[in-house]
Every structure is written in C-alpha cells, then in structure tokens.
Backbone atoms as SQL, in Angstrom:
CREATE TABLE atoms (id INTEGER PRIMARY KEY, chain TEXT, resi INTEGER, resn TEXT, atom TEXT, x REAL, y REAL, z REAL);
INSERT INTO atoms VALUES
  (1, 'A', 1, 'UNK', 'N', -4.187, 2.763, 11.220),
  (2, 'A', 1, 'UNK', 'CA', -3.792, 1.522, 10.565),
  (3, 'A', 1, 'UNK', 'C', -3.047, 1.886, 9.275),
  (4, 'A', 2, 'UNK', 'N', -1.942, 1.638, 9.201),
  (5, 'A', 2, 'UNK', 'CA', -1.216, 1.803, 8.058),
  (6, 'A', 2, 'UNK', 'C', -1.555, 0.617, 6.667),
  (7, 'A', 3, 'UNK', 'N', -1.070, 1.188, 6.098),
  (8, 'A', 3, 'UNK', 'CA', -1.586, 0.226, 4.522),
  (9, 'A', 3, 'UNK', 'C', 0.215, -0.261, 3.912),
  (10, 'A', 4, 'UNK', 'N', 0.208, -1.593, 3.805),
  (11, 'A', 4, 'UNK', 'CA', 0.874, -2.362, 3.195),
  (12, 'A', 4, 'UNK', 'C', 0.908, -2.637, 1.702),
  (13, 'A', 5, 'UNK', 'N', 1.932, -2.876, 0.916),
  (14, 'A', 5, 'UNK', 'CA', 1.327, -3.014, -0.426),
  (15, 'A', 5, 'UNK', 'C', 2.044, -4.886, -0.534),
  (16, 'A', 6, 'UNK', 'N', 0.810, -5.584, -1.219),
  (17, 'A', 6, 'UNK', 'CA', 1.003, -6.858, -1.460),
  (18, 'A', 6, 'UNK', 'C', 1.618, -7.374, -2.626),
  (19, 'A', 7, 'UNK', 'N', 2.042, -8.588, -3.179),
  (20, 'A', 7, 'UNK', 'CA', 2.377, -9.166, -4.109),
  (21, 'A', 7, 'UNK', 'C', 1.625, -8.971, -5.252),
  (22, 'A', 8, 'UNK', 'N', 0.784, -8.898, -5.290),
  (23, 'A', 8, 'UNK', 'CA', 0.364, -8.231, -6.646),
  (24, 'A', 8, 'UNK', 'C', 0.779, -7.034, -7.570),
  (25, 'A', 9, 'UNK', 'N', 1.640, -6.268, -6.527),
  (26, 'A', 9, 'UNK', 'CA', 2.737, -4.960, -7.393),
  (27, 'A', 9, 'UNK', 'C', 3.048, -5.505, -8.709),
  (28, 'A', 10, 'UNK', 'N', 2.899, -4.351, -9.120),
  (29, 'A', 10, 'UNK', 'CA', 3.816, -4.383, -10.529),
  (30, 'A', 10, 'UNK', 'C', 5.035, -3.963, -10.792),
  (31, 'A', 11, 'UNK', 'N', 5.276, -3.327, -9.387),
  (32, 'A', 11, 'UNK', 'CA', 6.431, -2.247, -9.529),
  (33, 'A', 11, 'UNK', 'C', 6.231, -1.117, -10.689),
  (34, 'A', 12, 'UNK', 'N', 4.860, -0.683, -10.777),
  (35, 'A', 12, 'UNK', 'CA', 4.761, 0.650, -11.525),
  (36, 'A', 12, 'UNK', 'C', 5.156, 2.071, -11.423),
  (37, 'A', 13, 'UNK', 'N', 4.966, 2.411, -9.946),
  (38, 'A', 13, 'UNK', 'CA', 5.887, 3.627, -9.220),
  (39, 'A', 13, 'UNK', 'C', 4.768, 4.198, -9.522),
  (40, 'A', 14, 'UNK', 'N', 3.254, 4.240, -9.768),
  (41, 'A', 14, 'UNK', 'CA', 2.341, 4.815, -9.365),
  (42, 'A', 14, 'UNK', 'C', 2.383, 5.621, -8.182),
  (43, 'A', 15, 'UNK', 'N', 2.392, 4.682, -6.966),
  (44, 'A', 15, 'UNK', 'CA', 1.646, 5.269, -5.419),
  (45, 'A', 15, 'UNK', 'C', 3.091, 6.158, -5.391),
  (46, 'A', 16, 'UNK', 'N', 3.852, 5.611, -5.761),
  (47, 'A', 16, 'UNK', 'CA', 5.168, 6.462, -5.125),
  (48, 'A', 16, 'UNK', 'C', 4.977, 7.998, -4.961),
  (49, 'A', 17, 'UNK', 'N', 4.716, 8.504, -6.113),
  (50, 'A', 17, 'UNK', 'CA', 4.633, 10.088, -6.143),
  (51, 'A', 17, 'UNK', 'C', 3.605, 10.539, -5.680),
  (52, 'A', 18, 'UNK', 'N', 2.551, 9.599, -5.275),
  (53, 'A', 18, 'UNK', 'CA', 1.162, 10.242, -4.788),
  (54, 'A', 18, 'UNK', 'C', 1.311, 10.446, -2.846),
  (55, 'A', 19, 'UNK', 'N', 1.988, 9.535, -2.264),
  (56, 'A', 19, 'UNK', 'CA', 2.203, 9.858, -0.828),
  (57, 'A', 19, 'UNK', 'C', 2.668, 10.894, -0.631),
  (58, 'A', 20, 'UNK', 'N', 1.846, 11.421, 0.510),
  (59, 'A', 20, 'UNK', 'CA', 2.051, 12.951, 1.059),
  (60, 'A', 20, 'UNK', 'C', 3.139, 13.061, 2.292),
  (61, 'A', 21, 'UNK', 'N', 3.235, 11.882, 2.422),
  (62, 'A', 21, 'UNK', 'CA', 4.839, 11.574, 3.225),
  (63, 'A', 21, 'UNK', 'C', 5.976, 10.748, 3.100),
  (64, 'A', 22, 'UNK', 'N', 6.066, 10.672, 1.770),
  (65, 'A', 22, 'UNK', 'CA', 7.237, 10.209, 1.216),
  (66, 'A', 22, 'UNK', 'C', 7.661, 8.609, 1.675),
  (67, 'A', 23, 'UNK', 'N', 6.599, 7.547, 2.518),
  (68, 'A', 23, 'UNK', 'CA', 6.798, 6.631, 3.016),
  (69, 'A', 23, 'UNK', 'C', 6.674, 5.303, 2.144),
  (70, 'A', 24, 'UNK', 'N', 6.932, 5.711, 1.144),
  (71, 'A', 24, 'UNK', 'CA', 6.574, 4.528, -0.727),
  (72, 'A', 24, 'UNK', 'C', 8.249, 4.666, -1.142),
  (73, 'A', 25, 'UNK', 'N', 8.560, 3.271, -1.272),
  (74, 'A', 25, 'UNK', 'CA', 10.110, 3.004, -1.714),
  (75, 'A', 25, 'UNK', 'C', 10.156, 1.869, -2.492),
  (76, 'A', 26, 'UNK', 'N', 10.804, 2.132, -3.537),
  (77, 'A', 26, 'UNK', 'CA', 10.982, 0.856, -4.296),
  (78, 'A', 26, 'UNK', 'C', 11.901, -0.245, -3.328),
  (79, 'A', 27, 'UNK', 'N', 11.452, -1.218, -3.524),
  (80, 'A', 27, 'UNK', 'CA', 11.914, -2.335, -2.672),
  (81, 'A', 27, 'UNK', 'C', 12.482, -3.461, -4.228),
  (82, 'A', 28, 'UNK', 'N', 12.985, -4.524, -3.211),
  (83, 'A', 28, 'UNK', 'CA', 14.116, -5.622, -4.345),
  (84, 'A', 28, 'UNK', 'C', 12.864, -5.873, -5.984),
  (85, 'A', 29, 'UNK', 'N', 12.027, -6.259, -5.178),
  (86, 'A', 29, 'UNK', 'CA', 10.498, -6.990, -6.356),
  (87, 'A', 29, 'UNK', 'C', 9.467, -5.607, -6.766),
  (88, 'A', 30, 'UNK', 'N', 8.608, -5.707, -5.675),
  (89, 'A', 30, 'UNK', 'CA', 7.732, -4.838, -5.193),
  (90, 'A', 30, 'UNK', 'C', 8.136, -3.401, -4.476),
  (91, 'A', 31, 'UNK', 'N', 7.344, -2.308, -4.739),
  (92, 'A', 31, 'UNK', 'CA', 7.293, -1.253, -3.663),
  (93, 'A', 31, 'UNK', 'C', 7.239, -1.360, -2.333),
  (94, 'A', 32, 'UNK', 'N', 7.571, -0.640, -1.391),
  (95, 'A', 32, 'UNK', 'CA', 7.395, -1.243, -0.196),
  (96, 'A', 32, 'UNK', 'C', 6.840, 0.505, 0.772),
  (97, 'A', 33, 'UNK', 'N', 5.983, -0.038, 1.803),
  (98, 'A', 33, 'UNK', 'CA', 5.592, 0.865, 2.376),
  (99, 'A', 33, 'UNK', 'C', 6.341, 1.056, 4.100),
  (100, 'A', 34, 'UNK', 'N', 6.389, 2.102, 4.132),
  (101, 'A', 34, 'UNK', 'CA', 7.243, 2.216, 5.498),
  (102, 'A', 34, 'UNK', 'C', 6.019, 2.796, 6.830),
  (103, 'A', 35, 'UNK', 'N', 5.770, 1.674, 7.268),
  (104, 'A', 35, 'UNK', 'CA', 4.355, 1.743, 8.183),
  (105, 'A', 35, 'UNK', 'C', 4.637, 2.693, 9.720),
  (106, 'A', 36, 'UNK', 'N', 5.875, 3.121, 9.767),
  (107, 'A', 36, 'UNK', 'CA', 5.811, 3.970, 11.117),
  (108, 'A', 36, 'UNK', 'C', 5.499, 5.068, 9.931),
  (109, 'A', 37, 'UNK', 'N', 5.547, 5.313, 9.325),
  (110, 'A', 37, 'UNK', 'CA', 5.312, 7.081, 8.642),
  (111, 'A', 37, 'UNK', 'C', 3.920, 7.112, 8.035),
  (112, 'A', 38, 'UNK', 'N', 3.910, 5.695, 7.263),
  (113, 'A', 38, 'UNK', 'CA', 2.241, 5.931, 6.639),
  (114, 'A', 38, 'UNK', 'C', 1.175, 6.589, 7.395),
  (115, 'A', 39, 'UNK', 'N', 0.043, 7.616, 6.613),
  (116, 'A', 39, 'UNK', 'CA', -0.672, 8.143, 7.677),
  (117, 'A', 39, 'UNK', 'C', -2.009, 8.004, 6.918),
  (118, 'A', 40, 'UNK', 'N', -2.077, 6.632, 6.723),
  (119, 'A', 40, 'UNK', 'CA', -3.304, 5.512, 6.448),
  (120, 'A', 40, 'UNK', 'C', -4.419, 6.829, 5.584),
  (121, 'A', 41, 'UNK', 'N', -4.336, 7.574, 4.317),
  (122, 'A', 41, 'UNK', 'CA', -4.559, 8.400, 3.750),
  (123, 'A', 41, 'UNK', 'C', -5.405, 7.571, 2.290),
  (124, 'A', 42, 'UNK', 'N', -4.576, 6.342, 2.117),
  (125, 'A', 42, 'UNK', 'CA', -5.137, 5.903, 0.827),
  (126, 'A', 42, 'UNK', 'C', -5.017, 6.455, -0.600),
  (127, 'A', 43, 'UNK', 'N', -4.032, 6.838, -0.681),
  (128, 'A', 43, 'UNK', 'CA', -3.676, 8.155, -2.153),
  (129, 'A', 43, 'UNK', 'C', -2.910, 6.546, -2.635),
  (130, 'A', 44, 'UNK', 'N', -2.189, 5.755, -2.215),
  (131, 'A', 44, 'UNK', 'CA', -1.436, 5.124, -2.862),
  (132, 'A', 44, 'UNK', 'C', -2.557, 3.705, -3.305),
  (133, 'A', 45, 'UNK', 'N', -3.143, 3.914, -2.517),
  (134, 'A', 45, 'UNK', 'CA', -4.369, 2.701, -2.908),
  (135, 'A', 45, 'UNK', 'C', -5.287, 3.021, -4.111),
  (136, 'A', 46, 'UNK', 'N', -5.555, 4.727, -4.399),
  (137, 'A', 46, 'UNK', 'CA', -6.730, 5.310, -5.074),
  (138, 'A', 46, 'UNK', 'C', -5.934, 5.172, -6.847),
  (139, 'A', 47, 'UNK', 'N', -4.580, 5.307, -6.683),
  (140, 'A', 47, 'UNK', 'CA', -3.670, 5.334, -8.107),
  (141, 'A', 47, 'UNK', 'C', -3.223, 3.500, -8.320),
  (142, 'A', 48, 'UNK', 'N', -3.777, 2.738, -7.907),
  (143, 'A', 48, 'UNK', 'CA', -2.931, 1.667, -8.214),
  (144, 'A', 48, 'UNK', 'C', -3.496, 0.922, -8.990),
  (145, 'A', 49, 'UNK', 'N', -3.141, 0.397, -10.130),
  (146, 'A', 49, 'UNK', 'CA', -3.956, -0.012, -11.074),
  (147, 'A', 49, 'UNK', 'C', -4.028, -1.710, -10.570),
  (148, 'A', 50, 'UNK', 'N', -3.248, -2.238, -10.051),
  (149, 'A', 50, 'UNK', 'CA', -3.569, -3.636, -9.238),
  (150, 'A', 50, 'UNK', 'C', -4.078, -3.809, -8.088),
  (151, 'A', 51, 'UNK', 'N', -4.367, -2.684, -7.577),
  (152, 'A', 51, 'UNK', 'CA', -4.992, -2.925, -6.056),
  (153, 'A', 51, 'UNK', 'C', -4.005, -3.483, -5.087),
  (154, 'A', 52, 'UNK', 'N', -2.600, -3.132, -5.377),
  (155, 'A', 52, 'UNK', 'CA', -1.905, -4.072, -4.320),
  (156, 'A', 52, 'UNK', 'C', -1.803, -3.277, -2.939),
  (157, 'A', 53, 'UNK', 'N', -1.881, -1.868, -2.855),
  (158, 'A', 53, 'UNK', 'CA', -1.812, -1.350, -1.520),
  (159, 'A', 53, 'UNK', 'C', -3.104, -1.766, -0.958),
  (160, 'A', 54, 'UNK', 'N', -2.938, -2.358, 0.350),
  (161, 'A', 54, 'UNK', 'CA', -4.182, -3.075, 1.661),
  (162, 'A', 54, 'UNK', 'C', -4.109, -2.356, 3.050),
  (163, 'A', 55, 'UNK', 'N', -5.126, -2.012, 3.656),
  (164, 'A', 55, 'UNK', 'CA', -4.614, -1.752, 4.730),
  (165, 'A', 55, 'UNK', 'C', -4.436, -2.953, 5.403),
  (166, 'A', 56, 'UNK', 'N', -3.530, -2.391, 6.466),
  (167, 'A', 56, 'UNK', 'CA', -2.755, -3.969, 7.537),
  (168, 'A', 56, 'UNK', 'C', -3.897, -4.353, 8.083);
C-alpha cells in the first residue's frame, strides 16, 4: 500500500530528502507522492511535522 500525502502539506520539503526512492515531488500546492514507486516504508510520514503523508 503506498502512502499519499494530503492537504494538510505545508510544502516543507521535509519527506522529500528522506525517500529511499526518490518518489516525493514538489507538486503545484502540496508535495506529491508517485504511488507506482512508493515502497510503503514510512520515512516520509516519520519527518513530517503535519502528518500529511497517509497511507492509501
């Protein structure tokens, strides 16, 4: 199950550098997660100071 990040972003660029597969991209608002690559690990969930990464 891959993990999504929700509206609650801050656009901090936290999780970004913490994925071990590079699948965290800044998107228009929010970060955005690219769910065929995510490998449901939770590094981007453990750094986020809003809790916006969820799994799907």
């Amino acid at each position: 199950m891959a993990y999504v990040i929700n509206e609650s972003c801050i656009a901090c660029g936290a999780c970004e550098s913490e994925c071990p597969v590079s699948c965290i991209s800044a998107g228009d608002n929010v970060y955005v997660i690219d769910e065929d690559v995510c490998i449901d690990c939770g590094s981007c969930a453990n750094v986020c100071p809003v809790d916006a990464p969820q799994q799907k």
